[in-house]
mmCIF file of the C-alpha atoms, coordinates in Angstrom:
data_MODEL
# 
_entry.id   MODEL 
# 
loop_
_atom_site.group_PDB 
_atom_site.id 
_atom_site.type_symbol 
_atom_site.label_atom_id 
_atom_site.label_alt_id 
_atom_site.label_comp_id 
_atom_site.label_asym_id 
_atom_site.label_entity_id 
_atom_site.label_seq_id 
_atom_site.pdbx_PDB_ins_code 
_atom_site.Cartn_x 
_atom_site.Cartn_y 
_atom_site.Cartn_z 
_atom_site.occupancy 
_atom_site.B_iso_or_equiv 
_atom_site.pdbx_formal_charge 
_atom_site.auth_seq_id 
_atom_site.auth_comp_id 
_atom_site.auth_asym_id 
_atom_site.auth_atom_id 
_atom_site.pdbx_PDB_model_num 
ATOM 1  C CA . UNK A 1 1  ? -112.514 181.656 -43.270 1.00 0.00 ? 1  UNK A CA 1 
ATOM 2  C CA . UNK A 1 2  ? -111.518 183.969 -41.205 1.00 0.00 ? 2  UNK A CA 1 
ATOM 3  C CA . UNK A 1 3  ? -109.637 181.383 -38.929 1.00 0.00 ? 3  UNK A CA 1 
ATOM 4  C CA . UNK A 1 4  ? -107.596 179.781 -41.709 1.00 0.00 ? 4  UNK A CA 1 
ATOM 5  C CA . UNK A 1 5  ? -106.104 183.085 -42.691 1.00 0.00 ? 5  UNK A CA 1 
ATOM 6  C CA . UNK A 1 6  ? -105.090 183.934 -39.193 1.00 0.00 ? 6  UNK A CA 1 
ATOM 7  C CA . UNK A 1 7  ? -103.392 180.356 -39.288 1.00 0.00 ? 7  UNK A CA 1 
ATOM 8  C CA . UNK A 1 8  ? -101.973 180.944 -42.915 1.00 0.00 ? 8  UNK A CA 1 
ATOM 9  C CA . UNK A 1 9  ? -100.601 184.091 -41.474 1.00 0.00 ? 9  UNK A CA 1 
ATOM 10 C CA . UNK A 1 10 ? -98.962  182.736 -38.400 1.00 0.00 ? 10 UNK A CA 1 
ATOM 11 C CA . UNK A 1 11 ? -97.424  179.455 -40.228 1.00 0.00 ? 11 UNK A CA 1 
ATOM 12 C CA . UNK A 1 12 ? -95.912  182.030 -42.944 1.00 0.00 ? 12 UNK A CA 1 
ATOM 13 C CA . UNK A 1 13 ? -94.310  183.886 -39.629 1.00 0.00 ? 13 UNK A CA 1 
ATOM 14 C CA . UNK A 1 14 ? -93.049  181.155 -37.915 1.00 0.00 ? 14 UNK A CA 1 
ATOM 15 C CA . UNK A 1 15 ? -91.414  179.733 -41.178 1.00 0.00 ? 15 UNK A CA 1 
ATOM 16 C CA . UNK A 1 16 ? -89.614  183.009 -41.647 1.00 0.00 ? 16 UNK A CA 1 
ATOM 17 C CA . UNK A 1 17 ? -88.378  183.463 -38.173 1.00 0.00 ? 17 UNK A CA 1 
ATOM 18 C CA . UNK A 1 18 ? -87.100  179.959 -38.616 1.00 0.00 ? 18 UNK A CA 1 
ATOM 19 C CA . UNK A 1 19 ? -85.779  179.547 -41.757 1.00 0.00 ? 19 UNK A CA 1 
ATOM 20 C CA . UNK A 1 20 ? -84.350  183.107 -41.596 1.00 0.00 ? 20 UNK A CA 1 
ATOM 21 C CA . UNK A 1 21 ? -82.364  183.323 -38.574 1.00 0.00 ? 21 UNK A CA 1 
ATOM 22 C CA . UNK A 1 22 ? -79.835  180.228 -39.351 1.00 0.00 ? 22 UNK A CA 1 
ATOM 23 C CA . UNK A 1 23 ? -77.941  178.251 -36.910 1.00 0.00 ? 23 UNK A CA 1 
ATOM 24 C CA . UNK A 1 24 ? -76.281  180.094 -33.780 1.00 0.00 ? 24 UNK A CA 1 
ATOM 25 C CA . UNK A 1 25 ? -72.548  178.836 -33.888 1.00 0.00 ? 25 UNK A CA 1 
ATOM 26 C CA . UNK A 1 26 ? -70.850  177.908 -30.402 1.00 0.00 ? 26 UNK A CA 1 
ATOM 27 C CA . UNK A 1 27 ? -68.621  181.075 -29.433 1.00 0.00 ? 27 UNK A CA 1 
ATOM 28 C CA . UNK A 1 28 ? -66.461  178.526 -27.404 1.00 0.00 ? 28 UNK A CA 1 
ATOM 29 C CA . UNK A 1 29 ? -65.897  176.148 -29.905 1.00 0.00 ? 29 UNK A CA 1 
ATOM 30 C CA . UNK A 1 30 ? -65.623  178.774 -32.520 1.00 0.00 ? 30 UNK A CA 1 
ATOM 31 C CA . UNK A 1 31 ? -61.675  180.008 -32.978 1.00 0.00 ? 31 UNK A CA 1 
ATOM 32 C CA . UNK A 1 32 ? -61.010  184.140 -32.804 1.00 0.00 ? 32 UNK A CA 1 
ATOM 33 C CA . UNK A 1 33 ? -60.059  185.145 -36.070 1.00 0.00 ? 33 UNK A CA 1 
ATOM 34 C CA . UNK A 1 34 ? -56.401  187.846 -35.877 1.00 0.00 ? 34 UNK A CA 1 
ATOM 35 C CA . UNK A 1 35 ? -57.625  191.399 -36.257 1.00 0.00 ? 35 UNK A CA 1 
ATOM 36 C CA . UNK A 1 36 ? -56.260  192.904 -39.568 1.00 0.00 ? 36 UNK A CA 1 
ATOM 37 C CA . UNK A 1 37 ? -54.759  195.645 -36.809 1.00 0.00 ? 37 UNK A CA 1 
ATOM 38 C CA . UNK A 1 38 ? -52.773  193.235 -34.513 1.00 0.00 ? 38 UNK A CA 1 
ATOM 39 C CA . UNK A 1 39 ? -50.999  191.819 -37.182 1.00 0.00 ? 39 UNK A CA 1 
ATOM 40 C CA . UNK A 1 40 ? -49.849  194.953 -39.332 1.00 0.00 ? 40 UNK A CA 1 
ATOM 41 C CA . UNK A 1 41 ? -46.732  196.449 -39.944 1.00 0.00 ? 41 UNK A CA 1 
ATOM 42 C CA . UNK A 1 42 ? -46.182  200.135 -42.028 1.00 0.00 ? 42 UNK A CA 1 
ATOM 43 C CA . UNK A 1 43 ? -43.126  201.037 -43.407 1.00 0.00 ? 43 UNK A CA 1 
ATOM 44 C CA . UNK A 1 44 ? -41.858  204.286 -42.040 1.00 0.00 ? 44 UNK A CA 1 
ATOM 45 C CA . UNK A 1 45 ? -42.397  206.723 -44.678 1.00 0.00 ? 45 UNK A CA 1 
ATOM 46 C CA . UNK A 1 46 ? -38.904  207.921 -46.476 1.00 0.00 ? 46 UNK A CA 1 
ATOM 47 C CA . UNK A 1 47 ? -38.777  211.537 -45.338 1.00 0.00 ? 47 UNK A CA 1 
ATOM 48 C CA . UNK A 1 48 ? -35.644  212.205 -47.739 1.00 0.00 ? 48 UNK A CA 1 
ATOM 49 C CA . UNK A 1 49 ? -36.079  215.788 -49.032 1.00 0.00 ? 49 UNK A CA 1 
ATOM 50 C CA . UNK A 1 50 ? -39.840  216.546 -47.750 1.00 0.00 ? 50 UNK A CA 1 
ATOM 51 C CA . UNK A 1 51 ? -41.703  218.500 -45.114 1.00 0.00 ? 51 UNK A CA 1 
ATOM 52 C CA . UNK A 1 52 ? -45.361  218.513 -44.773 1.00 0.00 ? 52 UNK A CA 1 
ATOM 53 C CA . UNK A 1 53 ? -46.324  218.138 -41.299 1.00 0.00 ? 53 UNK A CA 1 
ATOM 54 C CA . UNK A 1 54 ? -49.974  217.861 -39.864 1.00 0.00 ? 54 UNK A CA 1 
ATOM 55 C CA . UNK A 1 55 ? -50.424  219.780 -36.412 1.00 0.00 ? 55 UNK A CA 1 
ATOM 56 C CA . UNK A 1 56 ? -53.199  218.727 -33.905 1.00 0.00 ? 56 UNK A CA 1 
ATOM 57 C CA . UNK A 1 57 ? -54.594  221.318 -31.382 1.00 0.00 ? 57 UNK A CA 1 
ATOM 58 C CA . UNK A 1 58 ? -56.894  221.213 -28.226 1.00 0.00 ? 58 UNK A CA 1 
ATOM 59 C CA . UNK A 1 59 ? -59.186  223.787 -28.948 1.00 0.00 ? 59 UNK A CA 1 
ATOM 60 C CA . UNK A 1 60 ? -60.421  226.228 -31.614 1.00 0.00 ? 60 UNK A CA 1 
ATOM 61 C CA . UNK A 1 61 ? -57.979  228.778 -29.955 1.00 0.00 ? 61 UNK A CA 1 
ATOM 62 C CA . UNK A 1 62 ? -55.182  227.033 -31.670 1.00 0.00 ? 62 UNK A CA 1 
ATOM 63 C CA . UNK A 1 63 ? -52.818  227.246 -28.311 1.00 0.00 ? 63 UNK A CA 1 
ATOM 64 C CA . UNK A 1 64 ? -52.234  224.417 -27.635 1.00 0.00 ? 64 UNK A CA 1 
ATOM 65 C CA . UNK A 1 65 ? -50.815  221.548 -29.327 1.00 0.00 ? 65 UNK A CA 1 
ATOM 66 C CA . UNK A 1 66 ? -51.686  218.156 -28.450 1.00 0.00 ? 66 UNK A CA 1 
ATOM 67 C CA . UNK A 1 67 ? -50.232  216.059 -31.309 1.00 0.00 ? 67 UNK A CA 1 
ATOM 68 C CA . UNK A 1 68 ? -48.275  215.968 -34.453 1.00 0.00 ? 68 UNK A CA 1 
ATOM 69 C CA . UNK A 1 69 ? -47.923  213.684 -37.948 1.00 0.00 ? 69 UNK A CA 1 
ATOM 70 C CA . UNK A 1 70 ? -46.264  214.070 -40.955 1.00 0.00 ? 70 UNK A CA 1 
ATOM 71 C CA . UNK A 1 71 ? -42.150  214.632 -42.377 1.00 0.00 ? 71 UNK A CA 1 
ATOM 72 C CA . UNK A 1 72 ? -41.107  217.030 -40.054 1.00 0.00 ? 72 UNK A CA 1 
ATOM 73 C CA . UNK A 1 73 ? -37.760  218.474 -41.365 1.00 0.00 ? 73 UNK A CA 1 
ATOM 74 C CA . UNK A 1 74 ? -36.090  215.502 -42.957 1.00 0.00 ? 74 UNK A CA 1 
ATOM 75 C CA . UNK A 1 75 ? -37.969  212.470 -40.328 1.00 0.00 ? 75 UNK A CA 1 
ATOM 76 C CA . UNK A 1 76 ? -40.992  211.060 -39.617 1.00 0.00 ? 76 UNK A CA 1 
ATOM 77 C CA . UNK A 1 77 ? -42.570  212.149 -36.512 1.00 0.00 ? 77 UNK A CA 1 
ATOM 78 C CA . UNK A 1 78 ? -45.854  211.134 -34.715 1.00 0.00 ? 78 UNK A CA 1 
ATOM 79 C CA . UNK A 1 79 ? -46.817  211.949 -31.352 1.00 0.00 ? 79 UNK A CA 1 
ATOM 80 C CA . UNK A 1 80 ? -49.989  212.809 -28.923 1.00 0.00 ? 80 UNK A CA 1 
ATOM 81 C CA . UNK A 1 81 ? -53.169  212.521 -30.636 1.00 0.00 ? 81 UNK A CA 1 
ATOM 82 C CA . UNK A 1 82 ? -55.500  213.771 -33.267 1.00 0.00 ? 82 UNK A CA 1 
ATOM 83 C CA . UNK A 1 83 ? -58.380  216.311 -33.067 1.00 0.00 ? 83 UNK A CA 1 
ATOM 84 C CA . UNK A 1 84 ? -60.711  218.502 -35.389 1.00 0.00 ? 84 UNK A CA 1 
ATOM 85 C CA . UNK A 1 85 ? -58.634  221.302 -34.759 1.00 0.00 ? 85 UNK A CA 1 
ATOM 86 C CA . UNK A 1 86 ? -55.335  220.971 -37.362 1.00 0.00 ? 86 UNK A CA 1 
ATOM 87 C CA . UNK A 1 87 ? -53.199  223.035 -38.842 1.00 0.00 ? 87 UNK A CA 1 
ATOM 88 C CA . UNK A 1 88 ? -51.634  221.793 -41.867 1.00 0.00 ? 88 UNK A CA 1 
ATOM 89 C CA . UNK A 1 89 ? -47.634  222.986 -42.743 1.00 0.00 ? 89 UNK A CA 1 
ATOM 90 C CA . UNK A 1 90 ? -44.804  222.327 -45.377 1.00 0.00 ? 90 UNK A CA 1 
ATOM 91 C CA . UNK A 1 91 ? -42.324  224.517 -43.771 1.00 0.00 ? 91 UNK A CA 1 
ATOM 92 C CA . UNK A 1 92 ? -39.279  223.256 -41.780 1.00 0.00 ? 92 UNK A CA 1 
ATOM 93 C CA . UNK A 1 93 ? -38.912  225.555 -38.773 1.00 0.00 ? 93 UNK A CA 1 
# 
């Protein structure tokens, strides 16, 4: 008795790992699909009449800038890179 349920066990294992897994496609026969990223294009946001501008610093000290989004004074400027530590204006200076 004992016997049969070990084998009842093991054939209900085996049947899930097989009929789970599904087939294993070919990577070189399979074609790379375009990444959403490669392909896309933004508009440049119309800056007309608007200044909000997001400023990215190094450190918690706030002294030094490392990168900068937003309308700045009229145009749409991005440079550097982001970081935690942002200070958020809509002042033209």
């Amino acid at each position: 008795m004992k016997n049969a349920m070990w084998a009842a066990s093991l054939s209900l294992v085996m049947g899930l790992m097989v009929g789970c897994g599904g087939s294993v496609a070919d990577e070189a026969t399979q074609e790379p699909s375009p990444s959403n990223l490669q392909t896309r294009e933004d508009a440049i946001p119309d800056c007309a009449g608007e200044t909000y501008y997001t400023a990215y610093f190094s450190d918690a000290t706030y002294s030094t800038q490392i990168g900068g989004r937003g309308c700045y004074c009229g145009s749409w400027s991005v440079w550097g890179r982001t970081s935690t530590y942002s200070q958020y204006s809509t002042e033209c200076f």
